[in-house]
N, C-alpha and C positions, 0 to 999 in steps of 0.2 A: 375852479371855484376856490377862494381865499375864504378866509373865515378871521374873524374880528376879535373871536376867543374862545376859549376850549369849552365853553358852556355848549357857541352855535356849531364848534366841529361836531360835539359829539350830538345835539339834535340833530342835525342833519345826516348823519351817519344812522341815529336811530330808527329814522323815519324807512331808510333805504331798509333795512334787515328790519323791520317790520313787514314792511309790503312782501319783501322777498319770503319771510318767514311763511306767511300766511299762502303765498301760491305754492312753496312746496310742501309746506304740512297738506294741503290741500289735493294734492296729487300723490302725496305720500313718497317724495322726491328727496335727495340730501344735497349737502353742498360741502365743499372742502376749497383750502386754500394753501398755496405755497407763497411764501414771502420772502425775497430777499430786500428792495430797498426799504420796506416797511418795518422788517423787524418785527415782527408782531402786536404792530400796533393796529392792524386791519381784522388776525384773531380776535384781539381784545375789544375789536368795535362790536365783534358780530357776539362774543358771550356775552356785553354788557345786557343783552336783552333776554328777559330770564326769559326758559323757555324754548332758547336755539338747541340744546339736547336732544329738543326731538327730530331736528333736523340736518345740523351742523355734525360731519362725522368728524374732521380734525382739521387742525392748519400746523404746518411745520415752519421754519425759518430756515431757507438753505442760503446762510449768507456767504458762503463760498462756493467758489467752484466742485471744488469734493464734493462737498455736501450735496451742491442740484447733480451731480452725476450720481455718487449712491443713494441719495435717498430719493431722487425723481426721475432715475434711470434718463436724465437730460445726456445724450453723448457726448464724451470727451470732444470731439471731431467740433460740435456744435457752437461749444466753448470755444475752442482754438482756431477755427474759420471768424465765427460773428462777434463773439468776447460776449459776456456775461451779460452786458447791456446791450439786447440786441431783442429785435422779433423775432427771431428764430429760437430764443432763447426762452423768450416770455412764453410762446409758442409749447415745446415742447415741456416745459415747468408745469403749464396749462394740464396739458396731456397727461405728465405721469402723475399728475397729482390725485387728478379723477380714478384714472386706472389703477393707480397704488392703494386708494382709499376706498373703492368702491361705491363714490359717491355719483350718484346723477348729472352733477355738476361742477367745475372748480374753477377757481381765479387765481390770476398768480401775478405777482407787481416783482419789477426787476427795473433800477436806475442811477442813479447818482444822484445823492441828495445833499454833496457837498461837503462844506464850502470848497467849490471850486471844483474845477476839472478830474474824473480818473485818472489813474493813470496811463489807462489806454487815450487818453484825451477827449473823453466823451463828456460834453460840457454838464457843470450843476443845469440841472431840472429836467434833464432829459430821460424819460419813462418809458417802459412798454406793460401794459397791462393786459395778459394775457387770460383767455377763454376758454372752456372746452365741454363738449356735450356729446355723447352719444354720437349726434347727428353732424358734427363739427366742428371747427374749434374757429376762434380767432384773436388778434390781436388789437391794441389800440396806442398809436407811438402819440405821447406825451411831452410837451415842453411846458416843465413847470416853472412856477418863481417863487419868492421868498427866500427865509431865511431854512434851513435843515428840516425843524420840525414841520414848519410849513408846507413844507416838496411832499412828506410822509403823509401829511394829513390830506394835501388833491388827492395823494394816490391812493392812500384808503377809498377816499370819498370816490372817484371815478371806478375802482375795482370793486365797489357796490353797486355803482350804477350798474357795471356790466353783469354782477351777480341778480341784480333783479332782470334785467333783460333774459338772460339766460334760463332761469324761474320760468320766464314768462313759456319759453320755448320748447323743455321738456315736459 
């Protein structure tokens, strides 16, 4: 989904961590998130709504490789098999973020948001927006469009949708 200006990015992003908000305060559930292509701009959708405190335990930025291996214990192996852009990656990001954080729940966005190709050659807009629950985990591979901030803003927007989905589940 594209968005026309930062007024309907950020309603639309509202709306998602509202709903989402309300099923896990409601269960007394939490959520966390890892972001590499995002940068933290998927944190800043989810505190913009006062009130995520009671629910949201943290989001980190691992926009390096380092970084998702110590601080989301992602394996080196995982990195150097799939490359940073990759399901297996979004996958295990998913994974240590929940378990690092203690949360019920976490999303984790990892792609190229450009201009232009990585340098593994992994084209601009291409995403994986990873899931993870107690009961599961999953993945969702992304081809976006636009310009930079635009590729950041679907993937917010879609690593919400999967965070209410995932609300909905535990």
């Amino acid at each position: 989904m594209r968005f026309s200006c930062e007024a309907d990015f950020e309603a639309a992003c509202t709306k998602l961590v509202i709903n989402a908000a309300r099923i896990l305060e409601a269960k007394g559930a939490s959520a966390a998130c890892a972001e590499s292509l995002t940068g933290g701009l998927l944190s800043s959708e989810i505190v913009r709504v006062p009130g995520s405190s009671l629910w949201f335990r943290e989001g980190c930025v691992t926009y390096t490789d380092g970084a998702k291996e110590r601080r989301l214990g992602v394996p080196q192996a995982v990195i150097g098999l799939h490359s940073a852009v990759s399901f297996e990656t979004a996958l295990a990001m998913a994974d240590g973020m929940r378990l690092t954080s203690g949360a019920d729940i976490a999303v984790s966005t990892t792609g190229v948001a450009g201009p232009g190709a990585d340098a593994e050659g992994h084209p601009e807009g291409m995403a994986f927006i990873g899931g993870s629950t107690p009961f599961g985990s999953c993945v969702k591979e992304l081809r976006l469009t636009g310009d930079r901030l635009e590729i950041r803003q679907q993937a917010v927007y879609a690593a919400l949708k999967l965070m209410l989905r995932l609300a909905e589940l535990v």
